[in-house]
N, C-alpha and C positions, 0 to 999 in steps of 0.2 A: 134747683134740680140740675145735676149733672149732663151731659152729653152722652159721656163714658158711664158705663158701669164703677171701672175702677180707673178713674184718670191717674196716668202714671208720666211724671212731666222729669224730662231728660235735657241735658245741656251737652249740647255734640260740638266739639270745637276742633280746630285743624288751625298751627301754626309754626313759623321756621324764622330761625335765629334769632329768636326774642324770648323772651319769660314773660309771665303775667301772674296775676291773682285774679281767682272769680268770687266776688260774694255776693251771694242771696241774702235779701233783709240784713245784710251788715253781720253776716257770719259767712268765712270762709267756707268756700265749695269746693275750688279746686285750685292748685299749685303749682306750680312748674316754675323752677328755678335752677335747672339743669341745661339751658341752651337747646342747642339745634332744633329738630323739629317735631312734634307729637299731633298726632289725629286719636283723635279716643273721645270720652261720653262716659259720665257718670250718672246717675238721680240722683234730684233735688228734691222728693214730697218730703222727707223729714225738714227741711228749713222754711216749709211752709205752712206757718200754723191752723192757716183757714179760708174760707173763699175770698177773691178779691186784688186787690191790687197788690205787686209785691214789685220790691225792689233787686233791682242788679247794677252789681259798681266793679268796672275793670278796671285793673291797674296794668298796661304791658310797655314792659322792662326793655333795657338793653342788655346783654350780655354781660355778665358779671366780668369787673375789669373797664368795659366798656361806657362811654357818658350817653351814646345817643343812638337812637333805633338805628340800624342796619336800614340801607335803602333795598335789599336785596329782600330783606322780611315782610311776611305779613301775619295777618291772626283775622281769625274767622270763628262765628260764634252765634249760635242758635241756639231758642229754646222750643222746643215744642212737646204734647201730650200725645200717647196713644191708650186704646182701652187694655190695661193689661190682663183683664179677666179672660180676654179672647186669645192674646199671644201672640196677633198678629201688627203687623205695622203698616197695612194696608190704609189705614185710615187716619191718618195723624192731625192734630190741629197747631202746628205752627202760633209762636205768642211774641217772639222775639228774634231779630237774628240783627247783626252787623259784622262789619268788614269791611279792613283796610290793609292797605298792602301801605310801606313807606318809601316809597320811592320818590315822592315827592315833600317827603317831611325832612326836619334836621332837629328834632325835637327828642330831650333824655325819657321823657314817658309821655304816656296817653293814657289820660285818666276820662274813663266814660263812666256816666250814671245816667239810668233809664229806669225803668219801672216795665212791666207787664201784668197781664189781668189771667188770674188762673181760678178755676173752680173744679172744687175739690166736693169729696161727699166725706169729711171727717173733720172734725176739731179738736187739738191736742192745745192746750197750756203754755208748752213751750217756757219759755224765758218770759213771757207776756207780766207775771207777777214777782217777778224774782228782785232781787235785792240791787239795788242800782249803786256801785261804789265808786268813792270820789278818789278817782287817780293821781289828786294830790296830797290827801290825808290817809292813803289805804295802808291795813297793815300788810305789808307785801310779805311779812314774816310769819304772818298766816296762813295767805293760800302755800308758799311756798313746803309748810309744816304737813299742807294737806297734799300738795303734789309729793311729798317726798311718803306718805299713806302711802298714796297710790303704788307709788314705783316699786315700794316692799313688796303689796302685793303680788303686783308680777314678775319681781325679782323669786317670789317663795312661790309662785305659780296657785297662787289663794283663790282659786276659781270662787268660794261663797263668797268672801269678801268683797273680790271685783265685782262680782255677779249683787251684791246688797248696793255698792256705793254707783252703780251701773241701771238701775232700775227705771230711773225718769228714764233715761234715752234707751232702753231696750222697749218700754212701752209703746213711748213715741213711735221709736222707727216701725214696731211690728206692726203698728196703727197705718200709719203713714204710707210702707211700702206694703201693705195689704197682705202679709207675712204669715198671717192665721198664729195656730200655735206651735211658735218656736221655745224651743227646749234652750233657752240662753246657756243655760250652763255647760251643755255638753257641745255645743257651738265652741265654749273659750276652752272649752279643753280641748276638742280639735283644733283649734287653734296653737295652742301651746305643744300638740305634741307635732304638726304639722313645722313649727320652729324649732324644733330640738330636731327633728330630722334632716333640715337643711340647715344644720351645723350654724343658726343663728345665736350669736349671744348679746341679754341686756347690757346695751354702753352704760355706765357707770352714770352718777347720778351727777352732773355739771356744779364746776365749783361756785359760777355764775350762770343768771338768768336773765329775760328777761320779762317781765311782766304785761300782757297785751290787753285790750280792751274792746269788744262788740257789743253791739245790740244797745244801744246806751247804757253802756256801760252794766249791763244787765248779765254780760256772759264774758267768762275772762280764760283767760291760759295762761302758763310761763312757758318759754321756748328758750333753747340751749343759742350759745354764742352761733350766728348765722341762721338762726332761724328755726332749723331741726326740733319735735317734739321730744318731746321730756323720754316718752318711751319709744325708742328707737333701738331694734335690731340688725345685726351687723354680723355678714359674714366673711374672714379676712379672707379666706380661699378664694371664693368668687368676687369681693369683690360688690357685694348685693348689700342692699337695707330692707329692711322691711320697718315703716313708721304707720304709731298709731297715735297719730292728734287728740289730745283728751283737752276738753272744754266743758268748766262749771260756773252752775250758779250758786247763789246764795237766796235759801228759803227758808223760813220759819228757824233762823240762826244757825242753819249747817249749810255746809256744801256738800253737794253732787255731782256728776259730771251728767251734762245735760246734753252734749251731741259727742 
């Protein structure tokens, strides 16, 4: 039994002149590889399949260009729950936090692994049964046949299509983020026409990729040279992207996109 009604667990980070990677259970949560400095907070209940112990692994960078942390940088990094049935954040429960500044390192990265204990009132699937492939015998000319599926899709703005191959993870998250009933599809079509109005266009589908691997091997993506997802929007006026990370598994011999 819960604490919260609806425990809704957030990762609130604050850091300068460094990059990092966050992942929850060995899937990406959040990114930054653009330098300088970012304070912001995203949810975490979708990479949480169930109550109990979960893990976190930072990876923070130096400066693209650069071999070794900025003594000037730090990164800062907390997890905690509030009840979000109420709205309020008067009552949070703290599960995780760290912080280091480098002013006294000379070191190219910092790589942490911790774990934290969260309790949840929901259980989802997740990647838990999905198909576990061997990154030295995978047919890479598969997924890649199935991301380039995908990219049509939203290349032809196929709201059912996306909205079929989309299904595990619209479950998941509307479970997860306690979402009630959301209308997926008129979500992606706001979505799309919210990009046709700030003059975003799909970048073209990479002549290279390359192929990533989480969760044991259970959940995978292809990413464009530098890293960038497959479907990435781009506006040359401003100057702006707007990217959408797609990550699948493999069940009952097809793939999905599973977050």
């Amino acid at each position: 039994m819960t604490r919260f009604t609806e425990p809704y667990y957030i990762v609130d980070f604050n850091s300068s002149v460094c990059n990092f990677d966050i992942f929850i259970n060995d899937l990406p949560a959040f990114t930054h590889h653009v330098g300088g400095g970012i304070s912001s907070h995203t949810p975490i209940n979708h990479f949480i399949l169930e109550s109990g112990i979960q893990n976190i692994k930072l990876n923070i960078l130096p400066l693209k260009g650069e071999t070794s942390l900025r003594s000037d940088g730090f990164f800062k990094i907390k997890i905690f729950s509030y009840d979000s049935s109420t709205g309020q954040y008067d009552n949070i429960n703290e599960v995780f936090r760290y912080e280091q500044d480098f002013s006294q390192s000379d070191v190219p990265v910092k790589n942490v692994i911790n774990e934290f204990k969260a309790e949840i009132n929901y259980k989802i699937p997740g990647w838990q049964i999905s198909e576990s492939l061997d990154p030295e015998s995978v047919n890479n000319n598969e997924i890649v046949s199935y991301f380039k599926l995908i990219y049509e899709m939203f290349k032809e703005k196929n709201i059912d299509g996306i909205y079929h191959e989309m299904k595990d993870k619209f479950g998941e998250i509307d479970t997860s983020l306690y979402l009630g009933n959301v209308d997926n599809k008129v979500e992606l079509s706001t979505l799309f026409e919210e990009l046709d109005g700030g003059k975003y266009i799909l970048e073209e589908f990479p002549a290279s990729t390359e192929l990533m691997f989480f969760a044991d091997n259970k959940v995978y993506t292809i990413v464009r040279t530098g890293g960038n997802p497959i479907i990435r929007y781009y506006n040359k006026q401003t100057n702006e992207e707007f990217l959408f990370p797609v990550l699948i598994h493999k069940k009952n011999e097809s793939y999905r996109i599973i977050r």
